[in-house]
RODO-2510 file (C-alpha; in nm, 4 decimals, decimal comma):
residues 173
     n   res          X          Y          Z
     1     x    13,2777    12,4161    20,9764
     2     x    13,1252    12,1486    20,7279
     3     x    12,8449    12,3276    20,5262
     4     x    12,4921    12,1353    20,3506
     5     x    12,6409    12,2498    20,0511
     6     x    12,9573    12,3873    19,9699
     7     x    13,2027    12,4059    19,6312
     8     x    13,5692    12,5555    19,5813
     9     x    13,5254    12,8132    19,2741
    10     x    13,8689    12,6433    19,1261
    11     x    13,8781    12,2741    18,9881
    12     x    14,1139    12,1551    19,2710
    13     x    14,2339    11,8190    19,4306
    14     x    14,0735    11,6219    19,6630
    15     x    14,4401    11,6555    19,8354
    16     x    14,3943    12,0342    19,7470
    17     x    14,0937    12,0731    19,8593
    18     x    14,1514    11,8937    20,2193
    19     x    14,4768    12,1320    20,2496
    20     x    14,2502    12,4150    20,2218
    21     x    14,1720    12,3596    20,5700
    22     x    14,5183    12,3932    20,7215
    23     x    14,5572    12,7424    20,5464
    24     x    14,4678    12,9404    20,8648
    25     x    14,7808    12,7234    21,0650
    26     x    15,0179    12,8516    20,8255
    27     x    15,2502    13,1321    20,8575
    28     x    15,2593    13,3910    20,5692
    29     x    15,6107    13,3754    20,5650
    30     x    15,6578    13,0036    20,5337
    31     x    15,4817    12,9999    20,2199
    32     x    15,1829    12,7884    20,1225
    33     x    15,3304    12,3713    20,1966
    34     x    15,0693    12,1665    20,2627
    35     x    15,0754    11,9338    20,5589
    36     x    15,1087    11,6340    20,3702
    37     x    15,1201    11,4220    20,6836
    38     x    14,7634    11,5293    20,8296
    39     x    14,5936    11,5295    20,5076
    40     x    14,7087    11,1769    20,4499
    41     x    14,5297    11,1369    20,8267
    42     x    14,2363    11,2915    20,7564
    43     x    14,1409    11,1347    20,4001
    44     x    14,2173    10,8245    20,5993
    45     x    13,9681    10,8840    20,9120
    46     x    13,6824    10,9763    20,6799
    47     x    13,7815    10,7077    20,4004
    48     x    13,8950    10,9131    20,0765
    49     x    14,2771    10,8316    20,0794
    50     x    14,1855    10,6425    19,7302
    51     x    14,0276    10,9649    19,5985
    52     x    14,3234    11,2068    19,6654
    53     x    14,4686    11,2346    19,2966
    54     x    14,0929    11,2730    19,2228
    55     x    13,9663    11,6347    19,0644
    56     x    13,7162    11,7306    19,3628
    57     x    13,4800    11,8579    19,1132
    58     x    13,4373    11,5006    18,9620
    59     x    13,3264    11,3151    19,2696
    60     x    12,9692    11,2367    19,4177
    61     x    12,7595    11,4412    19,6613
    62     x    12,8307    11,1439    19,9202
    63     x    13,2914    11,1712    19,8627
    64     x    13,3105    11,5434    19,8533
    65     x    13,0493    11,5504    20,1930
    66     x    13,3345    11,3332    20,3319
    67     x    13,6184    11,5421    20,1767
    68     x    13,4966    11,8408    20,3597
    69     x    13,4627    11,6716    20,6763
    70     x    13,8255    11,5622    20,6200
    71     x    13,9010    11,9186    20,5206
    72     x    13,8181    12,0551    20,9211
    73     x    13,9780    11,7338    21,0639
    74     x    14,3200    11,8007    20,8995
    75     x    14,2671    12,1624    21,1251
    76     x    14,2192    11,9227    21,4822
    77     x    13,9338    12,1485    21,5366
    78     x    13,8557    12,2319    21,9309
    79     x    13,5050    12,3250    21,8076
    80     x    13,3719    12,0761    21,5273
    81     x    13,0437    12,2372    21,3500
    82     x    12,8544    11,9803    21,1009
    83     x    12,5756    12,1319    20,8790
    84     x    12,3206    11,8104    20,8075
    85     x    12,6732    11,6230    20,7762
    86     x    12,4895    11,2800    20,6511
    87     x    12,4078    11,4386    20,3324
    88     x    12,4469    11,2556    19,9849
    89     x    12,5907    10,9723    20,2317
    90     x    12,4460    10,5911    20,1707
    91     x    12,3640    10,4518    20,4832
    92     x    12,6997    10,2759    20,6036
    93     x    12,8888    10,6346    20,5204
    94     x    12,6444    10,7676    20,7639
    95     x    12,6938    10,5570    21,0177
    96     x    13,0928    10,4965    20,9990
    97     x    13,0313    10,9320    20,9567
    98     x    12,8348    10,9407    21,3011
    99     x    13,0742    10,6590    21,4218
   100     x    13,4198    10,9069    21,3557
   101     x    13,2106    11,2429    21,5002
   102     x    13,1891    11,0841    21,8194
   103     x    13,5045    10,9116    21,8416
   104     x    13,6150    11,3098    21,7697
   105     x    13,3548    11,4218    22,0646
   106     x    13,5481    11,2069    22,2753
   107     x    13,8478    11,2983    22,1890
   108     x    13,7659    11,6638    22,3267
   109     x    13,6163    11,8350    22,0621
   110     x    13,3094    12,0350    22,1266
   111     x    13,0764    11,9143    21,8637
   112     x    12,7630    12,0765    21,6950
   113     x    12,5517    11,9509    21,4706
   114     x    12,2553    12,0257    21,2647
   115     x    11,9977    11,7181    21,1724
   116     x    11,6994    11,6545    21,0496
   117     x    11,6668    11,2819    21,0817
   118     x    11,5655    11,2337    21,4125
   119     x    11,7002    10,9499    21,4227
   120     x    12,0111    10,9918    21,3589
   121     x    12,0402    11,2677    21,6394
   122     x    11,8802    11,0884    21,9091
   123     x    12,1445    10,8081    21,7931
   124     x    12,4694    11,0021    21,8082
   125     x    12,3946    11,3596    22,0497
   126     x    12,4268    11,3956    22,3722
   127     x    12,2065    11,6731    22,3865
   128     x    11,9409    11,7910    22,1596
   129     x    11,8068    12,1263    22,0488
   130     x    11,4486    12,0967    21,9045
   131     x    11,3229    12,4624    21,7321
   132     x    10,9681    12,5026    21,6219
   133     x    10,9199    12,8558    21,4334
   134     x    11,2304    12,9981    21,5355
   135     x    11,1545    12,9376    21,8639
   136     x    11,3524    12,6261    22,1223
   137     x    11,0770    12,3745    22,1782
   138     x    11,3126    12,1628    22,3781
   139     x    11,6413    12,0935    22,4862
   140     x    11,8160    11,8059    22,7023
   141     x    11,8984    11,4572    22,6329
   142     x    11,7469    11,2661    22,3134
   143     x    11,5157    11,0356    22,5528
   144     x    11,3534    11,3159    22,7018
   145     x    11,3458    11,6095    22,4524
   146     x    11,2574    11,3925    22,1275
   147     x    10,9420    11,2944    22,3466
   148     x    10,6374    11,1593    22,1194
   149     x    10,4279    11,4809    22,2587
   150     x    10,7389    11,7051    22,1397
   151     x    10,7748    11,5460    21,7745
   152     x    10,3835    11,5830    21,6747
   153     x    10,3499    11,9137    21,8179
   154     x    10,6579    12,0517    21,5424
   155     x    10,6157    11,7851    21,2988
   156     x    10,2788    11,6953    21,3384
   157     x    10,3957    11,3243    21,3145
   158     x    10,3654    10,9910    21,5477
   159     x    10,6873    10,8739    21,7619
   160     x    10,8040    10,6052    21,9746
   161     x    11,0940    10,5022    22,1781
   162     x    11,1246    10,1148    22,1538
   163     x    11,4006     9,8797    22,2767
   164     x    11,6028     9,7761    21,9545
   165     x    11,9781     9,6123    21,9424
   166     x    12,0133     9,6802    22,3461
   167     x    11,9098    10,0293    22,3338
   168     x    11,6474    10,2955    22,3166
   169     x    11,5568    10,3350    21,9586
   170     x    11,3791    10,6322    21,8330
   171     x    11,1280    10,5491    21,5415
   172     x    10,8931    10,8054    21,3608
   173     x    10,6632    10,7633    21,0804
***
C-alpha cells in the first residue's frame, strides 16, 4: 500500500525507510537484516538509488512519494495499491511513475489505484471506477466509462476523446 500522505514517526534512511517494507518477510528469529539486494532494486526501479544515504525526512514531497512506492516494490507485492500515487511528482516522475506501475501490472501484479486526474487514469488503467456521492457512476474501460456525458454529470465539466500521438486522448477542461 502507497498512501496520499504518509511519514515514519523516526528520522530514518531513505535505505531505512524502503527496508521497512520487507519487515513482514522476515522471520522473528533471524533478526531484523535488511535485504540489501532488493532495496538496491527497488530505489533503482523508481529512481532514488542516489538518495539512499539521504535522511527521509529531508527530501521533497515528489522523492519520498517515490521512496514509498519503492518501499512496497522491495515486498514484490501480488496486490499493488497506489493512493493518488502522482502526488508531489513533476510531470516526467509521473509518467516514468505510470510507466513502472504498468510494467509491474504486467508483470502479474493486481494493481489498484486511486486518481483524480482523469487523465492520467484513462492513460494508464485498464479499467476504471467512476463514484459520484458514494455511489459507482461507472465502471469498464477508460473509452467508455470516462464518457463526456459521465464526466459533466460528477464533475459538472466538458470532455472529449481526441486522437493525439496514435491514440485516444482524454482531454477535460
Amino acid at each position: 500500500m502507497v498512501e496520499q500522505n504518509s511519514h515514519p514517526h523516526e528520522d530514518l534512511t531513505v535505505r531505512e525507510v524502503i527496508a521497512l517494507g520487507l519487515l513482514p518477510h522476515q522471520s522473528r528469529f533471524s533478526g531484523i537484516t535488511p535485504w540489501a539486494q532488493r532495496v538496491e532494486q527497488a530505489a533503482h526501479q523508481v529512481g532514488v538509488t542516489e538518495l539512499l544515504g539521504r535522511a527521509f525526512l529531508s527530501l521533497s514531497g515528489g522523492e519520498r512519494q517515490r521512496v514509498h512506492l519503492a518501499r512496497a516494490l522491495a515486498q514484490s507485492p501480488r496486490v499493488l495499491l497506489l493512493d493518488e500515487p502522482t502526488n508531489h511528482l513533476d510531470i516526467a516522475a509521473q509518467l516514468h511513475l505510470l510507466d513502472l506501475i504498468r510494467q509491474v501490472a504486467k508483470a502479474g501484479a493486481g494493481v489498484v489505484v486511486s486518481l483524480h486526474d482523469l487523465g492520467l487514469a484513462a492513460r494508464i488503467c485498464d479499467d476504471v471506477v467512476v463514484l459520484h456521492e458514494g455511489r459507482i457512476a461507472g465502471v469498464g474501460p477508460p473509452l467508455t466509462t470516462l464518457t463526456p456525458s459521465t464526466i459533466r454529470h460528477v464533475w459538472g465539466v466538458d470532455a472529449q476523446w481526441v486522437e493525439a500521438l496514435g491514440k485516444p486522448t482524454l482531454v477535460v477542461g
